[in-house]
TIVEX-685244 format. One record per residue: residue in three letters; y negated, z negated, x negated of N, C-alpha, C in turn. Coordinates in nm, 3 decimals, decimal comma, m for minus. Layout:
<migus>
[migu "ALA" [Y Z X] [Y Z X] [Y Z X]];
...
</migus>
This chain:
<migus>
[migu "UNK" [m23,169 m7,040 5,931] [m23,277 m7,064 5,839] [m23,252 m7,186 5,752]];
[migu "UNK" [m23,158 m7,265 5,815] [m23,109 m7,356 5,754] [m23,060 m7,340 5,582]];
[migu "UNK" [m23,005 m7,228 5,598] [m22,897 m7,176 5,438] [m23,000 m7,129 5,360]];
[migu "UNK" [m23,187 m7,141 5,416] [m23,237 m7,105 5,282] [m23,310 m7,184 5,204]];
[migu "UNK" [m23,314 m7,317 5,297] [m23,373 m7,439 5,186] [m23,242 m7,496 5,090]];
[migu "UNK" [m23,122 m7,471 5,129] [m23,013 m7,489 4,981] [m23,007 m7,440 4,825]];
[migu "UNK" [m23,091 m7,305 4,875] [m23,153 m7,266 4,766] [m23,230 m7,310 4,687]];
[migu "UNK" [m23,168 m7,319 4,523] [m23,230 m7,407 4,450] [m23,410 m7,285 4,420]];
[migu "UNK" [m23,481 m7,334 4,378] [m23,622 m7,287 4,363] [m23,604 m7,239 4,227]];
[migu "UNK" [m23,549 m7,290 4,123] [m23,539 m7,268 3,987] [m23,404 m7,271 3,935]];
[migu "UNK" [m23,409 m7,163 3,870] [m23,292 m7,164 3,776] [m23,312 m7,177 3,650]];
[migu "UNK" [m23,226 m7,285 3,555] [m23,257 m7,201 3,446] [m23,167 m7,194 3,326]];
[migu "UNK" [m23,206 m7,082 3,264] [m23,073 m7,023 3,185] [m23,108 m7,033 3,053]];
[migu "UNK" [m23,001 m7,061 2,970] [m23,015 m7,132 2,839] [m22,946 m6,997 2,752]];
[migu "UNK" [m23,034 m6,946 2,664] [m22,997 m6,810 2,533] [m22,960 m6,905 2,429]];
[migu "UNK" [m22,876 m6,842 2,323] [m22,871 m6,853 2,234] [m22,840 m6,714 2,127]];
[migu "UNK" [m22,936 m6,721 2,014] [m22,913 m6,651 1,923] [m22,828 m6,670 1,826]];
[migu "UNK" [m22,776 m6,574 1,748] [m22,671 m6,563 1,634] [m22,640 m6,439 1,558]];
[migu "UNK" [m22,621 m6,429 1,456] [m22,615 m6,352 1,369] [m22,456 m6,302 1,358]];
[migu "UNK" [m22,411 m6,164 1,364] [m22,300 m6,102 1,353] [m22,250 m6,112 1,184]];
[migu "UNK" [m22,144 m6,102 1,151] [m22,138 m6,120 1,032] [m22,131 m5,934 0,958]];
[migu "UNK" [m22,140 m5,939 0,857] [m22,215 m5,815 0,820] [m22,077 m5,715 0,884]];
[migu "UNK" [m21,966 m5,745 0,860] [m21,809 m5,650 0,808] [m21,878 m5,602 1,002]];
[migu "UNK" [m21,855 m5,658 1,065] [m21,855 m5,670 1,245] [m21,986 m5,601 1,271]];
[migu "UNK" [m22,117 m5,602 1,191] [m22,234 m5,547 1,198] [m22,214 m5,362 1,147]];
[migu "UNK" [m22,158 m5,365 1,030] [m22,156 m5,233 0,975] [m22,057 m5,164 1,075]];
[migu "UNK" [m21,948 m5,218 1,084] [m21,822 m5,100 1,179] [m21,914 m5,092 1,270]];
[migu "UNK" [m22,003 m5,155 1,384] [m22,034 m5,120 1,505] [m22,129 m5,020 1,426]];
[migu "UNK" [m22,217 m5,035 1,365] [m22,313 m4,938 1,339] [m22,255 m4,792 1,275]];
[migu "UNK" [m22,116 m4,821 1,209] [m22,089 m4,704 1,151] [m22,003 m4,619 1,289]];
[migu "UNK" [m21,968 m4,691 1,365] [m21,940 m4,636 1,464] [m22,006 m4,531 1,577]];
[migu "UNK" [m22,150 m4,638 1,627] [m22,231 m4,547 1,709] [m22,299 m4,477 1,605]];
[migu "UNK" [m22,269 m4,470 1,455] [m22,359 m4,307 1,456] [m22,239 m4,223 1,444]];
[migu "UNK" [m22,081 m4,261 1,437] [m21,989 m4,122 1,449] [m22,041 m4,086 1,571]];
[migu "UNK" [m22,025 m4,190 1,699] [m22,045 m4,162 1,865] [m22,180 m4,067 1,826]];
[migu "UNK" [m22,276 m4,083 1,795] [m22,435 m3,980 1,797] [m22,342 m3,865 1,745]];
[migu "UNK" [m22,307 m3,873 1,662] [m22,283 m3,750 1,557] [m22,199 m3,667 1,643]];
[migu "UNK" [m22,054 m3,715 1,732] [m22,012 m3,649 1,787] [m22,090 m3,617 1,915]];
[migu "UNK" [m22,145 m3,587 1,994] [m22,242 m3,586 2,082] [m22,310 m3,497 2,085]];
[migu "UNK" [m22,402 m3,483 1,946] [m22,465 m3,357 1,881] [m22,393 m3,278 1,841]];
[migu "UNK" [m22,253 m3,283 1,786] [m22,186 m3,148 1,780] [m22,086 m3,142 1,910]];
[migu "UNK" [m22,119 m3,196 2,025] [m22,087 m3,184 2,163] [m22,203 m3,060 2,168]];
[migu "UNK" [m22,314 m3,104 2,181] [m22,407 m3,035 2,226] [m22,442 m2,869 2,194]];
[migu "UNK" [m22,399 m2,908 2,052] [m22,368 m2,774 1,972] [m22,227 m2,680 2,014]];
[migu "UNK" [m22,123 m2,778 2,014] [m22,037 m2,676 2,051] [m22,088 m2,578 2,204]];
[migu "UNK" [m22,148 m2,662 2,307] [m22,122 m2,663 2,450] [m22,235 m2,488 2,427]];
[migu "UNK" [m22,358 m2,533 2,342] [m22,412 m2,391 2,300] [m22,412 m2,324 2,286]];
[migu "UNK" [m22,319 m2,305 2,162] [m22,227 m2,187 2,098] [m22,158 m2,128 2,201]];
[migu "UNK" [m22,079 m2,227 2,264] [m22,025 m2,159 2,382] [m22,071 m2,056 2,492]];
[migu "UNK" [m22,191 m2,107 2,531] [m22,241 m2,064 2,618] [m22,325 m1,936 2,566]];
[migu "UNK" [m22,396 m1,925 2,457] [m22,375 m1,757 2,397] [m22,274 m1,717 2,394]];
[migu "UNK" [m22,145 m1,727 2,330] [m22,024 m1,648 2,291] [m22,002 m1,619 2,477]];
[migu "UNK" [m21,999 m1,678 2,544] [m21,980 m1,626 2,645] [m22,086 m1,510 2,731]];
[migu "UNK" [m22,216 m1,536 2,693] [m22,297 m1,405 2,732] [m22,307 m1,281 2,641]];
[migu "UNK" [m22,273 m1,363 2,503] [m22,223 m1,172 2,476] [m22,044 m1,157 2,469]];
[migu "UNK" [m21,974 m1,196 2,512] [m21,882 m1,124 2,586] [m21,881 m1,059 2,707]];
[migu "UNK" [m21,990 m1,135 2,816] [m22,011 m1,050 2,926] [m22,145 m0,930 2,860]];
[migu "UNK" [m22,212 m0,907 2,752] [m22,241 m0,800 2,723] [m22,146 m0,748 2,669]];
[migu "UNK" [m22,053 m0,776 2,582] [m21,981 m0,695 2,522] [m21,859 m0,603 2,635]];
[migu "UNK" [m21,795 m0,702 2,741] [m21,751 m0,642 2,883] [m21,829 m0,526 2,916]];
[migu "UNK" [m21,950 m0,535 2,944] [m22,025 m0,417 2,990] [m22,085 m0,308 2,938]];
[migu "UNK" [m22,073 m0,357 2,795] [m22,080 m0,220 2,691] [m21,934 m0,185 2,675]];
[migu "UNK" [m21,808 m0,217 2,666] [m21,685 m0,165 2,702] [m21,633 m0,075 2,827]];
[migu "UNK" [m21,715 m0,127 2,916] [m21,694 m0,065 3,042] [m21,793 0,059 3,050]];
[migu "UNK" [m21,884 0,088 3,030] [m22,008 0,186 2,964] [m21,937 0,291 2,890]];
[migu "UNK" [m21,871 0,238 2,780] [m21,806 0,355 2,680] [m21,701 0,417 2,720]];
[migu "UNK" [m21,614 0,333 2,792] [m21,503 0,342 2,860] [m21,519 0,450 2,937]];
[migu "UNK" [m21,636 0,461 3,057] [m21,666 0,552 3,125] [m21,721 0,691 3,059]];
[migu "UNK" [m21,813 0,652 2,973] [m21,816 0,786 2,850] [m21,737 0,856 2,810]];
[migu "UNK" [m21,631 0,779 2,757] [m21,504 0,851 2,693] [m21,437 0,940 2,787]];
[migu "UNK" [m21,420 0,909 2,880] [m21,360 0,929 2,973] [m21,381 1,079 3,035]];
[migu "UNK" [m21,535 1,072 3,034] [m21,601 1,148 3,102] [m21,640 1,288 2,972]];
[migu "UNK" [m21,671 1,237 2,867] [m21,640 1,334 2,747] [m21,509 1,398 2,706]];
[migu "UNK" [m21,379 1,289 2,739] [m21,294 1,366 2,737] [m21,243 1,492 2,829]];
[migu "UNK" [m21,265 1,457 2,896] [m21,254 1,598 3,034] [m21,349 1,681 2,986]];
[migu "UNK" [m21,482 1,686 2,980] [m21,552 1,782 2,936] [m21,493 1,842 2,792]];
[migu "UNK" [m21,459 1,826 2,708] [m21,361 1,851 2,632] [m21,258 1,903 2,639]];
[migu "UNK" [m21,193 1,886 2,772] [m21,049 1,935 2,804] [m21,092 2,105 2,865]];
[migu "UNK" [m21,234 2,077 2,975] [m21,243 2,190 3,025] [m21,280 2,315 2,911]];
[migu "UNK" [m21,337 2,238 2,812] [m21,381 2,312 2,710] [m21,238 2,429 2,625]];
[migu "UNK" [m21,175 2,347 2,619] [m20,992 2,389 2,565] [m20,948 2,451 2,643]];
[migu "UNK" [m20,972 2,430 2,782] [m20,864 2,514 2,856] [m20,961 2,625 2,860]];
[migu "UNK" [m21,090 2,693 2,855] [m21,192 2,780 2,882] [m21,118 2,867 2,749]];
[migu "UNK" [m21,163 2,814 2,664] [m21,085 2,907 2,498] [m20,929 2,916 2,525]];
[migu "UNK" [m20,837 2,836 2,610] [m20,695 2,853 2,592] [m20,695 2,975 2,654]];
[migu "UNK" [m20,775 3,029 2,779] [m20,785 3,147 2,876] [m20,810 3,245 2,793]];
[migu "UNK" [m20,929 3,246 2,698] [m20,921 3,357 2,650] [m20,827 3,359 2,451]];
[migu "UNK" [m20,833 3,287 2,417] [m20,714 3,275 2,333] [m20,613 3,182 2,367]];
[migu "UNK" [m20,469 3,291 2,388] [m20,349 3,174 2,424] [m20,260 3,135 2,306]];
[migu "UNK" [m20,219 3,027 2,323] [m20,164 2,983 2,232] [m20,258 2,912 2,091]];
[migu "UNK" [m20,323 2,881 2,098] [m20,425 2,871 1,981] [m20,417 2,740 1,927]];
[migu "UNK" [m20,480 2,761 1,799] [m20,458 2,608 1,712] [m20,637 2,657 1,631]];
[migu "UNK" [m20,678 2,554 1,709] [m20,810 2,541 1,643] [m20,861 2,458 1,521]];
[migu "UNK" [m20,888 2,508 1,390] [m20,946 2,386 1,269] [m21,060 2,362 1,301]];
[migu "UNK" [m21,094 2,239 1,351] [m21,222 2,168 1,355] [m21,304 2,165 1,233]];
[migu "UNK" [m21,238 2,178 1,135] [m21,372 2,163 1,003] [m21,425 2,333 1,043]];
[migu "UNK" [m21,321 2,438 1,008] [m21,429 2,578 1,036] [m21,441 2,650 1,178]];
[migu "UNK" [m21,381 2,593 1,260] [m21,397 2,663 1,401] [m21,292 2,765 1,406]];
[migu "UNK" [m21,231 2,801 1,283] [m21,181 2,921 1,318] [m21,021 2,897 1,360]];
[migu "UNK" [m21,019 2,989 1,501] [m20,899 2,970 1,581] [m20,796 3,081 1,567]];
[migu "UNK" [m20,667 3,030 1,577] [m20,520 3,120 1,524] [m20,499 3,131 1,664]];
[migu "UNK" [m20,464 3,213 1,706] [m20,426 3,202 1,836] [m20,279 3,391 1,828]];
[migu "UNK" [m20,221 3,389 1,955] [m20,131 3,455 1,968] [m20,154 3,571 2,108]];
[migu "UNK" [m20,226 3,665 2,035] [m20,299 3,801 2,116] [m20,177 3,829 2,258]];
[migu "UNK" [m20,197 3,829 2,345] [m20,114 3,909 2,444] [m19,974 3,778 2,549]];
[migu "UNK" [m20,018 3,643 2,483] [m19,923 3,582 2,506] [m19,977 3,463 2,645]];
[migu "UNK" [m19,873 3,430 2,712] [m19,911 3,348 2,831] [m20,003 3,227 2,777]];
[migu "UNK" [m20,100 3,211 2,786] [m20,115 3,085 2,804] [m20,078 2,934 2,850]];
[migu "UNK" [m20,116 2,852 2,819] [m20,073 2,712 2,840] [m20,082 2,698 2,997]];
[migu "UNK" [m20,210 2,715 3,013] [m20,242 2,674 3,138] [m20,193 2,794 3,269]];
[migu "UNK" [m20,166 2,903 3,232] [m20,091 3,038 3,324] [m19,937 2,948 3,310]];
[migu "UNK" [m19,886 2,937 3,191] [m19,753 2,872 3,209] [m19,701 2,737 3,319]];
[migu "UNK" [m19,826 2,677 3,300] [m19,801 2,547 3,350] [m19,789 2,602 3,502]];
[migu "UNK" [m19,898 2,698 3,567] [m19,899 2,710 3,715] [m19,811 2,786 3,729]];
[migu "UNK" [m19,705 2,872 3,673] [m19,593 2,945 3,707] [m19,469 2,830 3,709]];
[migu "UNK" [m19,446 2,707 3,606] [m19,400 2,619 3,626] [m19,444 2,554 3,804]];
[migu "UNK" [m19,531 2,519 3,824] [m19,556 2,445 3,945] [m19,508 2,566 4,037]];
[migu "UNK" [m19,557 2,672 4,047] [m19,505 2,720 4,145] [m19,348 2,752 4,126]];
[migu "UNK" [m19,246 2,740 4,069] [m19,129 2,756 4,031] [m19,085 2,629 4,116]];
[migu "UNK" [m19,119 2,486 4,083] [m19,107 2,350 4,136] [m19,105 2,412 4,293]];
[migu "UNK" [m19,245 2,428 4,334] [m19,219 2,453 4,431] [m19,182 2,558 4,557]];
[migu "UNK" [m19,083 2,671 4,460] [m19,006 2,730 4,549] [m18,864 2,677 4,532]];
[migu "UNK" [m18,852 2,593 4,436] [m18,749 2,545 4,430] [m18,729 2,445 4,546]];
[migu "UNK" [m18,819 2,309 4,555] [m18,836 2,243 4,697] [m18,814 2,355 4,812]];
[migu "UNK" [m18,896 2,445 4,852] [m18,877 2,576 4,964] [m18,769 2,589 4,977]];
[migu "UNK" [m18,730 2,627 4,899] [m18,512 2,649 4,913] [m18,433 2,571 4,971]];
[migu "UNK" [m18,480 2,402 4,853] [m18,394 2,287 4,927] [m18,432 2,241 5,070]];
[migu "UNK" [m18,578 2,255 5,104] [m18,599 2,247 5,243] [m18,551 2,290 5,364]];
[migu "UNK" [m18,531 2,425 5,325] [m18,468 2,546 5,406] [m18,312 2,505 5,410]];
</migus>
């Protein structure tokens, strides 16, 4: 208890004022408003950002959406071709008039292809044997 009557009771501290000279006044001031200025287009960029990034994750998920569309239209499409390749073989269809050339009496694409596969595989049968 001793070390707390050493303690002085009063301190006291002496200010002095003074005036910056203008050249030392303007740079600091022209300074903290670049510092504001950059700050606010901190703030702005960090914004921008942060939309451009939620519509890329919309734009991701409308890609992935169409993606699956396409996908799924194209096969329906395909079954559509191979349905007309069955009954016209060989055919070349014009999309502006519908009207299809096709080659009366001839194998089809898709009869060809499965006489191919099965050819493959009596050919494997053989080499197995």
């Amino acid at each position: 208890m001793g070390d707390l009557n050493q303690i002085a009771d009063q301190q006291n501290i002496t200010l002095q004022k003074t005036k910056l000279d203008d050249s030392t006044f303007d740079a600091i001031k022209e300074t903290n408003g670049m510092i504001t200025n950059m700050l606010l287009d901190f703030g702005q960029i960090y914004i921008r950002k942060k939309e451009l990034n939620s519509e890329l994750i919309r734009l991701d998920d409308n890609l992935e959406r169409l993606d699956d569309e396409f996908k799924a239209k194209n096969m329906d499409l395909q079954d559509i071709m191979n349905s007309i390749e069955e009954k016209y073989p060989r055919h070349q269809l014009d999309f502006e008039t519908g009207t299809i050339t096709y080659q009366p009496g001839a194998m089809s694409r898709i009869e060809e292809q499965r006489q191919r596969e099965q050819q493959q595989q009596q050919k494997f049968s053989v080499v197995k044997e």
